[in-house]
N, C-alpha and C positions, 0 to 999 in steps of 0.2 A: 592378337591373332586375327588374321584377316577376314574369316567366315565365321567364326565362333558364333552370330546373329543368324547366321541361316539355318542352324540346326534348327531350331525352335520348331520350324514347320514340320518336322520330324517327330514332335515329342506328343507319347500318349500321356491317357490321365487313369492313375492306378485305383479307380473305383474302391476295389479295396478296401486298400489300405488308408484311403481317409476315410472307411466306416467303420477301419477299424482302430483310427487314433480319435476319431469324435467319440464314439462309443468310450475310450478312456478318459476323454474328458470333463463327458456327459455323470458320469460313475465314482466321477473322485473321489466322492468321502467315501462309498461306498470301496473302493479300492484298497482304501489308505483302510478302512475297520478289516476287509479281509485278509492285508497285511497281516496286521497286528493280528488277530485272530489264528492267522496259520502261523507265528512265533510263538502267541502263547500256545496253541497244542502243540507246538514240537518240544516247546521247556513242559509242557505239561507228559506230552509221552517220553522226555529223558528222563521224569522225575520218576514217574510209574517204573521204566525199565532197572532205575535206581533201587526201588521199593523191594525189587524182585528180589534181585540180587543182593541185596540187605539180610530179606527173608531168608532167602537159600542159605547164602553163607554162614547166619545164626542157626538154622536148622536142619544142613544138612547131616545126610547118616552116614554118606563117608566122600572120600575124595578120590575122583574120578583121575584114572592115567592122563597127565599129559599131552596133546596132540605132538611131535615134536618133527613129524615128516611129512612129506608131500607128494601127490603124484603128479608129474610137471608136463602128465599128457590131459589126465581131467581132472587136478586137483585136489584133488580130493587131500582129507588130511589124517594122518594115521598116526598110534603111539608109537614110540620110540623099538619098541621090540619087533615092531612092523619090518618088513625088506622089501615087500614085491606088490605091487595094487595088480592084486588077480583077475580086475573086469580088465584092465587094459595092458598087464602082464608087460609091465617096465618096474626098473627098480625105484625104489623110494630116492628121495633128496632129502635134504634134513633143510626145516624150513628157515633154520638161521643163514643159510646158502643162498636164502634168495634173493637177488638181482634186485637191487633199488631201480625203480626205473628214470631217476634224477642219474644213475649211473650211466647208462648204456652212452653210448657213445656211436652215432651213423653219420653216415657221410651220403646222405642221398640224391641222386644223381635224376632229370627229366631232359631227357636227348631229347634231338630232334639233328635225325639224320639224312640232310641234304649235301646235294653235290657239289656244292661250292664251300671254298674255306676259306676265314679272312681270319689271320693273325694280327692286324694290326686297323686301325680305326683308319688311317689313308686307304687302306684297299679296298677296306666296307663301306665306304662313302667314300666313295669313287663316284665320275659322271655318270657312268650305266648304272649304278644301282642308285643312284640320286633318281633318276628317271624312272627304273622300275619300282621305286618306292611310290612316284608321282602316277604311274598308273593304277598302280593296287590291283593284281591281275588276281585275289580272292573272292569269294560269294562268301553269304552265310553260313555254306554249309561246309565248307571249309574252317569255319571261327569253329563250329558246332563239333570237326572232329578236334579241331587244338584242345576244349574242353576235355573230349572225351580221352585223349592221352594221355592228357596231364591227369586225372582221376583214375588211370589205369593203372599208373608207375604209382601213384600214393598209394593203391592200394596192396599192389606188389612189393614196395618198399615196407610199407607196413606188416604184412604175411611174413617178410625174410626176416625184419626183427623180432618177430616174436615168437617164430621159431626156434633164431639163432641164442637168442638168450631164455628159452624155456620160459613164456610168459605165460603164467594161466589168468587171462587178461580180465575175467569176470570178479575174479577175488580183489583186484586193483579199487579204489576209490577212483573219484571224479577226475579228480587231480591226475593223477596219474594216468590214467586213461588220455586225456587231453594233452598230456606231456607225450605218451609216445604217438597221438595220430601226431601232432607238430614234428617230433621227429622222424615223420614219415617223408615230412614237405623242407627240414632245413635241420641244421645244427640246434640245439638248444643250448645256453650257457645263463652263467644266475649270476645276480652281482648283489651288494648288502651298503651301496654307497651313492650320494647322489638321489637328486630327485626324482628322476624318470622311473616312470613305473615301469617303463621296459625300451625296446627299439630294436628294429632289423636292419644290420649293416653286412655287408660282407657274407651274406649267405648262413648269415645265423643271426637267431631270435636270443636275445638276452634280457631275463625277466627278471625285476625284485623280488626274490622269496620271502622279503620280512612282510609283505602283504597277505590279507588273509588270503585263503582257497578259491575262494571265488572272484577276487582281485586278480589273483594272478590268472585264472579262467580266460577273462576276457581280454586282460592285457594280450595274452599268446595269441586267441583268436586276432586282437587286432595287427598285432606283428604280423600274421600268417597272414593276414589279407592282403596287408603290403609287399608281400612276398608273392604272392599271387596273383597282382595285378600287375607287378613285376614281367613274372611266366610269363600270364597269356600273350603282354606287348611283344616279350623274345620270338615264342615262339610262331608268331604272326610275321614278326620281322623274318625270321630263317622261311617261312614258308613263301613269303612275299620274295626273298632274294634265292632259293631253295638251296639253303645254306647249311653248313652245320653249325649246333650251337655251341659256344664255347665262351671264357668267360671275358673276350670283345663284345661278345653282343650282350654280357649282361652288363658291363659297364656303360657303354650307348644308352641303354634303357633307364639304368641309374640315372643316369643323368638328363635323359629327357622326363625322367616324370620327377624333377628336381629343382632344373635351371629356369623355372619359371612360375609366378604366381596361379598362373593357370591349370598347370599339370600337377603343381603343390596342392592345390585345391580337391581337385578332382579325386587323389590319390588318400588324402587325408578324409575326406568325405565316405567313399569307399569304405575304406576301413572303420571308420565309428558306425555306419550303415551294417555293416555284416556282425560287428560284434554288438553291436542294439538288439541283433535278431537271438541272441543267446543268450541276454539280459533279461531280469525282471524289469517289467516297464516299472516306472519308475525310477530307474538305475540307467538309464540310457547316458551318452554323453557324446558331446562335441567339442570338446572344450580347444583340444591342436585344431580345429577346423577355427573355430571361431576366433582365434589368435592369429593364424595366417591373413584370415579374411580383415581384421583388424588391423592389421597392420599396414595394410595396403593405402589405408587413411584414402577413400574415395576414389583412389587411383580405376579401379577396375569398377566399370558402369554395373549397374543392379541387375540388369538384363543378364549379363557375362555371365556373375556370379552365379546366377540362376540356371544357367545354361553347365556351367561346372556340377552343381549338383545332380542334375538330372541323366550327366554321363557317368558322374561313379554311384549312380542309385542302379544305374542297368548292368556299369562294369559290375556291382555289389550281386546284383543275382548271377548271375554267372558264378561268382567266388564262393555264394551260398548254396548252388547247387551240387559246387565241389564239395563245400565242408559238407552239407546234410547228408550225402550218400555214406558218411563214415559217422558224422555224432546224429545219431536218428533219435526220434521222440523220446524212449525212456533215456537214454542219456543229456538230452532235453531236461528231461524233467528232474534229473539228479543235478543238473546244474544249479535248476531254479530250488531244489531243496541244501544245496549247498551254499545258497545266497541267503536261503532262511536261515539257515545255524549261524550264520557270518553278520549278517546285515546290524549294522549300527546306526545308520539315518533312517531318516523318513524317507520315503518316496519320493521323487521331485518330477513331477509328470513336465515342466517347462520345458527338458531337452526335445520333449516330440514335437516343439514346435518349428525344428529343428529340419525336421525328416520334408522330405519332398515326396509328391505324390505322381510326381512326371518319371517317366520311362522313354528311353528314345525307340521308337521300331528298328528292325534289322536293318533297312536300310540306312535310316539316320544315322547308327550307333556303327554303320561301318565307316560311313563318312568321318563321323569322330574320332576312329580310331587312324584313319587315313590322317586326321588335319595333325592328330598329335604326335605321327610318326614324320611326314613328308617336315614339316614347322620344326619338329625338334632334328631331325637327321641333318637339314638347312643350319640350322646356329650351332651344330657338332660341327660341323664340316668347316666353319669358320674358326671355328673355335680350337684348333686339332691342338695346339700346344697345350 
C-alpha cells in the first residue's frame, strides 16, 4: 500500500498503557502468588460453602417447599402453590419454562438509511463512487455519530430480546449474559468439531462449547470485534456514498479487510486487542495475529507491520467503547472470577509484549480509514468476477 509510511507522523504514544503493562512486568511473581492466591480462596470459599450445606443437610428440622415458579418481570422465585407475584401483579411461570438463552434465536439488523442503492458491486464501484470514495467527504464527527448508532441499535436489539423471551437477565450466569449481548450484534451458533475455537462468517459468530466458560467468553468477544470492525468500515462506506446498507456492502468490506496481508493484519490485531481487554492478564493472546504476520516470511517491512498495529489498537477502542457501554465493570469482574474457577495454566505475561502503545489521532485514523477503503474498493473493482 502506497502511503501506509505516512501515517506514522500521525501516531500518539499511549502513556498509559505502557505504565500499565511495565507495572505487570515489574510485579510478576508478585502477580503470578496473587493468582494463585485468589484460586486458592475461591477452592477455599467452595469448600466452606460445601461445609454448610453438609451441616444443613445432616441437621436440618425440616424441608423447606420447593421454589418451582418464577416472576419473568422481577424474578423473583416462588413455590409451586404460588399463581401471582403481588409486588408486580403478573402471573407466575414455572421455572422449568425458562428460555435457555444458547436457545433464542435473533436476526439483528444495523441500517443505515441512505439515498442511494446498489444491488450489485458494478454499480457500487462505479467511476462516481470510485471518486467519492477518493474524496472522503466525512470529519470525525461524523465517524463519532457511526459509533454512536451502532451502540444504539445494540442496545435496542438487546431490550426487544429480552423482553421478547421474558429474560430476568440478573439471574443469568456470565456466560449467558455475554451470549445474549453477542446476540444483540449477530447470530450466534456452536459447533463440537474441528480446531477453531470459534469464527465469524456470514453474519454469525460460531463458538466451541466444549471449551470452558471463560474460553468461550473471550472467543465471542473476539468474533464480535471482527464483526464490528466489519460495521464501522459498512457504515462509513454507505455515509461516504449516502447509501443504504445492504448485504453488497457488507461483502465489499469482507472482502477488503481480507484480500490482503495488510487489512488481515489490522483486523486480527483488533480483535486480540479488545478481547485482551476482558482477559486476566496473563491470558492475553495473539497468536492468529502472529501466524498471519509469520507467514508473510519478511515480505512486509517492520515499519508496515508496526503501522498495522497501531490502526487496529485505535480501530480497538472504538470496538471497546461499544462493548464497555453494555459488559460494564461488575460484569468485568465476573468475568475475571469466571477465569478463576476455570483457569488451568499459569499466567503467561509474554503476549503483552505483544500490545502496542501507539494510537493514531483523529486525523491520522481517518486517513487510515480512507487508504483502506479507496486501496481496497481499487482491487474490488478489478477484481468484479
Amino acid at each position: 500500500m502506497s502511503d501506509i509510511g505516512q501515517l506514522s507522523k500521525y501516531s500518539l504514544t499511549d502513556v498509559e498503557k505502557i505504565k500499565l503493562i511495565e507495572g505487570v512486568f515489574e510485579s510478576y511473581p508478585l502477580k503470578l502468588h496473587s493468582l494463585r492466591s485468589s484460586i486458592e480462596q475461591k477452592f477455599m470459599e467452595c469448600n466452606d460453602e460445601f461445609d454448610v450445606v453438609e451441616d444443613y443437610c445432616l441437621n436440618a428440622p425440616h424441608i423447606e417447599t420447593p421454589l418451582t415458579k418464577y416472576c419473568p418481570k422481577c424474578g423473583e422465585k416462588y413455590p409451586d402453590n404460588e399463581n401471582v407475584c403481588l409486588d408486580c401483579l403478573v402471573h407466575l411461570k414455572n421455572l422449568s419454562d425458562k428460555i435457555d438463552v444458547s436457545d433464542i434465536k435473533t436476526n439483528p439488523q444495523f441500517d443505515f438509511d441512505g439515498k442511494n442503492s446498489y444491488d450489485d458491486l458494478t454499480g457500487l464501484l462505479s467511476d462516481d463512487n470510485l471518486l467519492k470514495i477518493k474524496e472522503f467527504g466525512i470529519d470525525y464527527n461524523d465517524y463519532l455519530r457511526i459509533l454512536h448508532g451502532i451502540k444504539a441499535q445494540a442496545f435496542k436489539n438487546f431490550d426487544e430480546t429480552v423482553k421478547a423471551n421474558e429474560i430476568d437477565f440478573d439471574s443469568l450466569d456470565i456466560l449467558d449474559k455475554i451470549i445474549l449481548f453477542a446476540k444483540s450484534f449477530v447470530k450466534v451458533d456452536y459447533k463440537s468439531y474441528g480446531g477453531q475455537l470459534g469464527y465469524f462468517e456470514n453474519g454469525m459468530i460460531t463458538v466451541d462449547d466444549r471449551q470452558t466458560k471463560s474460553l468461550q467468553i473471550t472467543t465471542i468477544i473476539h468474533e464480535l470485534s471482527h464483526f464490528l470492525i466489519k460495521e464501522i468500515l459498512v457504515h462509513v462506506l454507505c455515509k461516504v456514498l449516502d447509501a443504504k446498507k445492504n448485504d453488497v456492502m457488507d461483502d465489499l468490506i469482507t472482502f477488503i479487510l481480507s484480500y490482503s496481508p495488510f487489512t488481515q493484519l489490522i483486523d486480527e490485531y483488533s480483535a486480540h486487542n479488545v478481547e485482551g481487554r476482558f482477559t486476566m492478564f496473563g491470558f492475553q493472546d495473539y497468536s492468529s495475529y502472529y501466524q498471519i504476520e509469520k507467514s508473510l516470511n519478511g515480505e512486509m517491512p517492520e515499519d508496515e507491520i508496526e503501522i498495522t498495529k497501531t490502526i487496529g489498537n485505535t480501530f480497538a477502542v472504538s470496538i471497546k467503547e461499544i462493548l464497555e457501554s453494555l459488559i460494564d465493570r461488575p460484569l468485568r469482574e465476573d468475568i475475571k472470577d469466571q477465569f478463576l474457577r476455570d483457569v488451568l495454566d499459569r499466567p503467561n505475561y509474554a503476549a503483552l509484549k505483544m500490545e502496542t502503545c501507539q494510537l493514531l489521532n483523529e486525523e491520522g485514523f481517518l486517513k487510515a480509514i480512507w487508504l483502506i477503503l479507496t486501496e481496497g474498493c481499487e482491487v474490488a473493482s478489478d477484481k468484479l468476477e
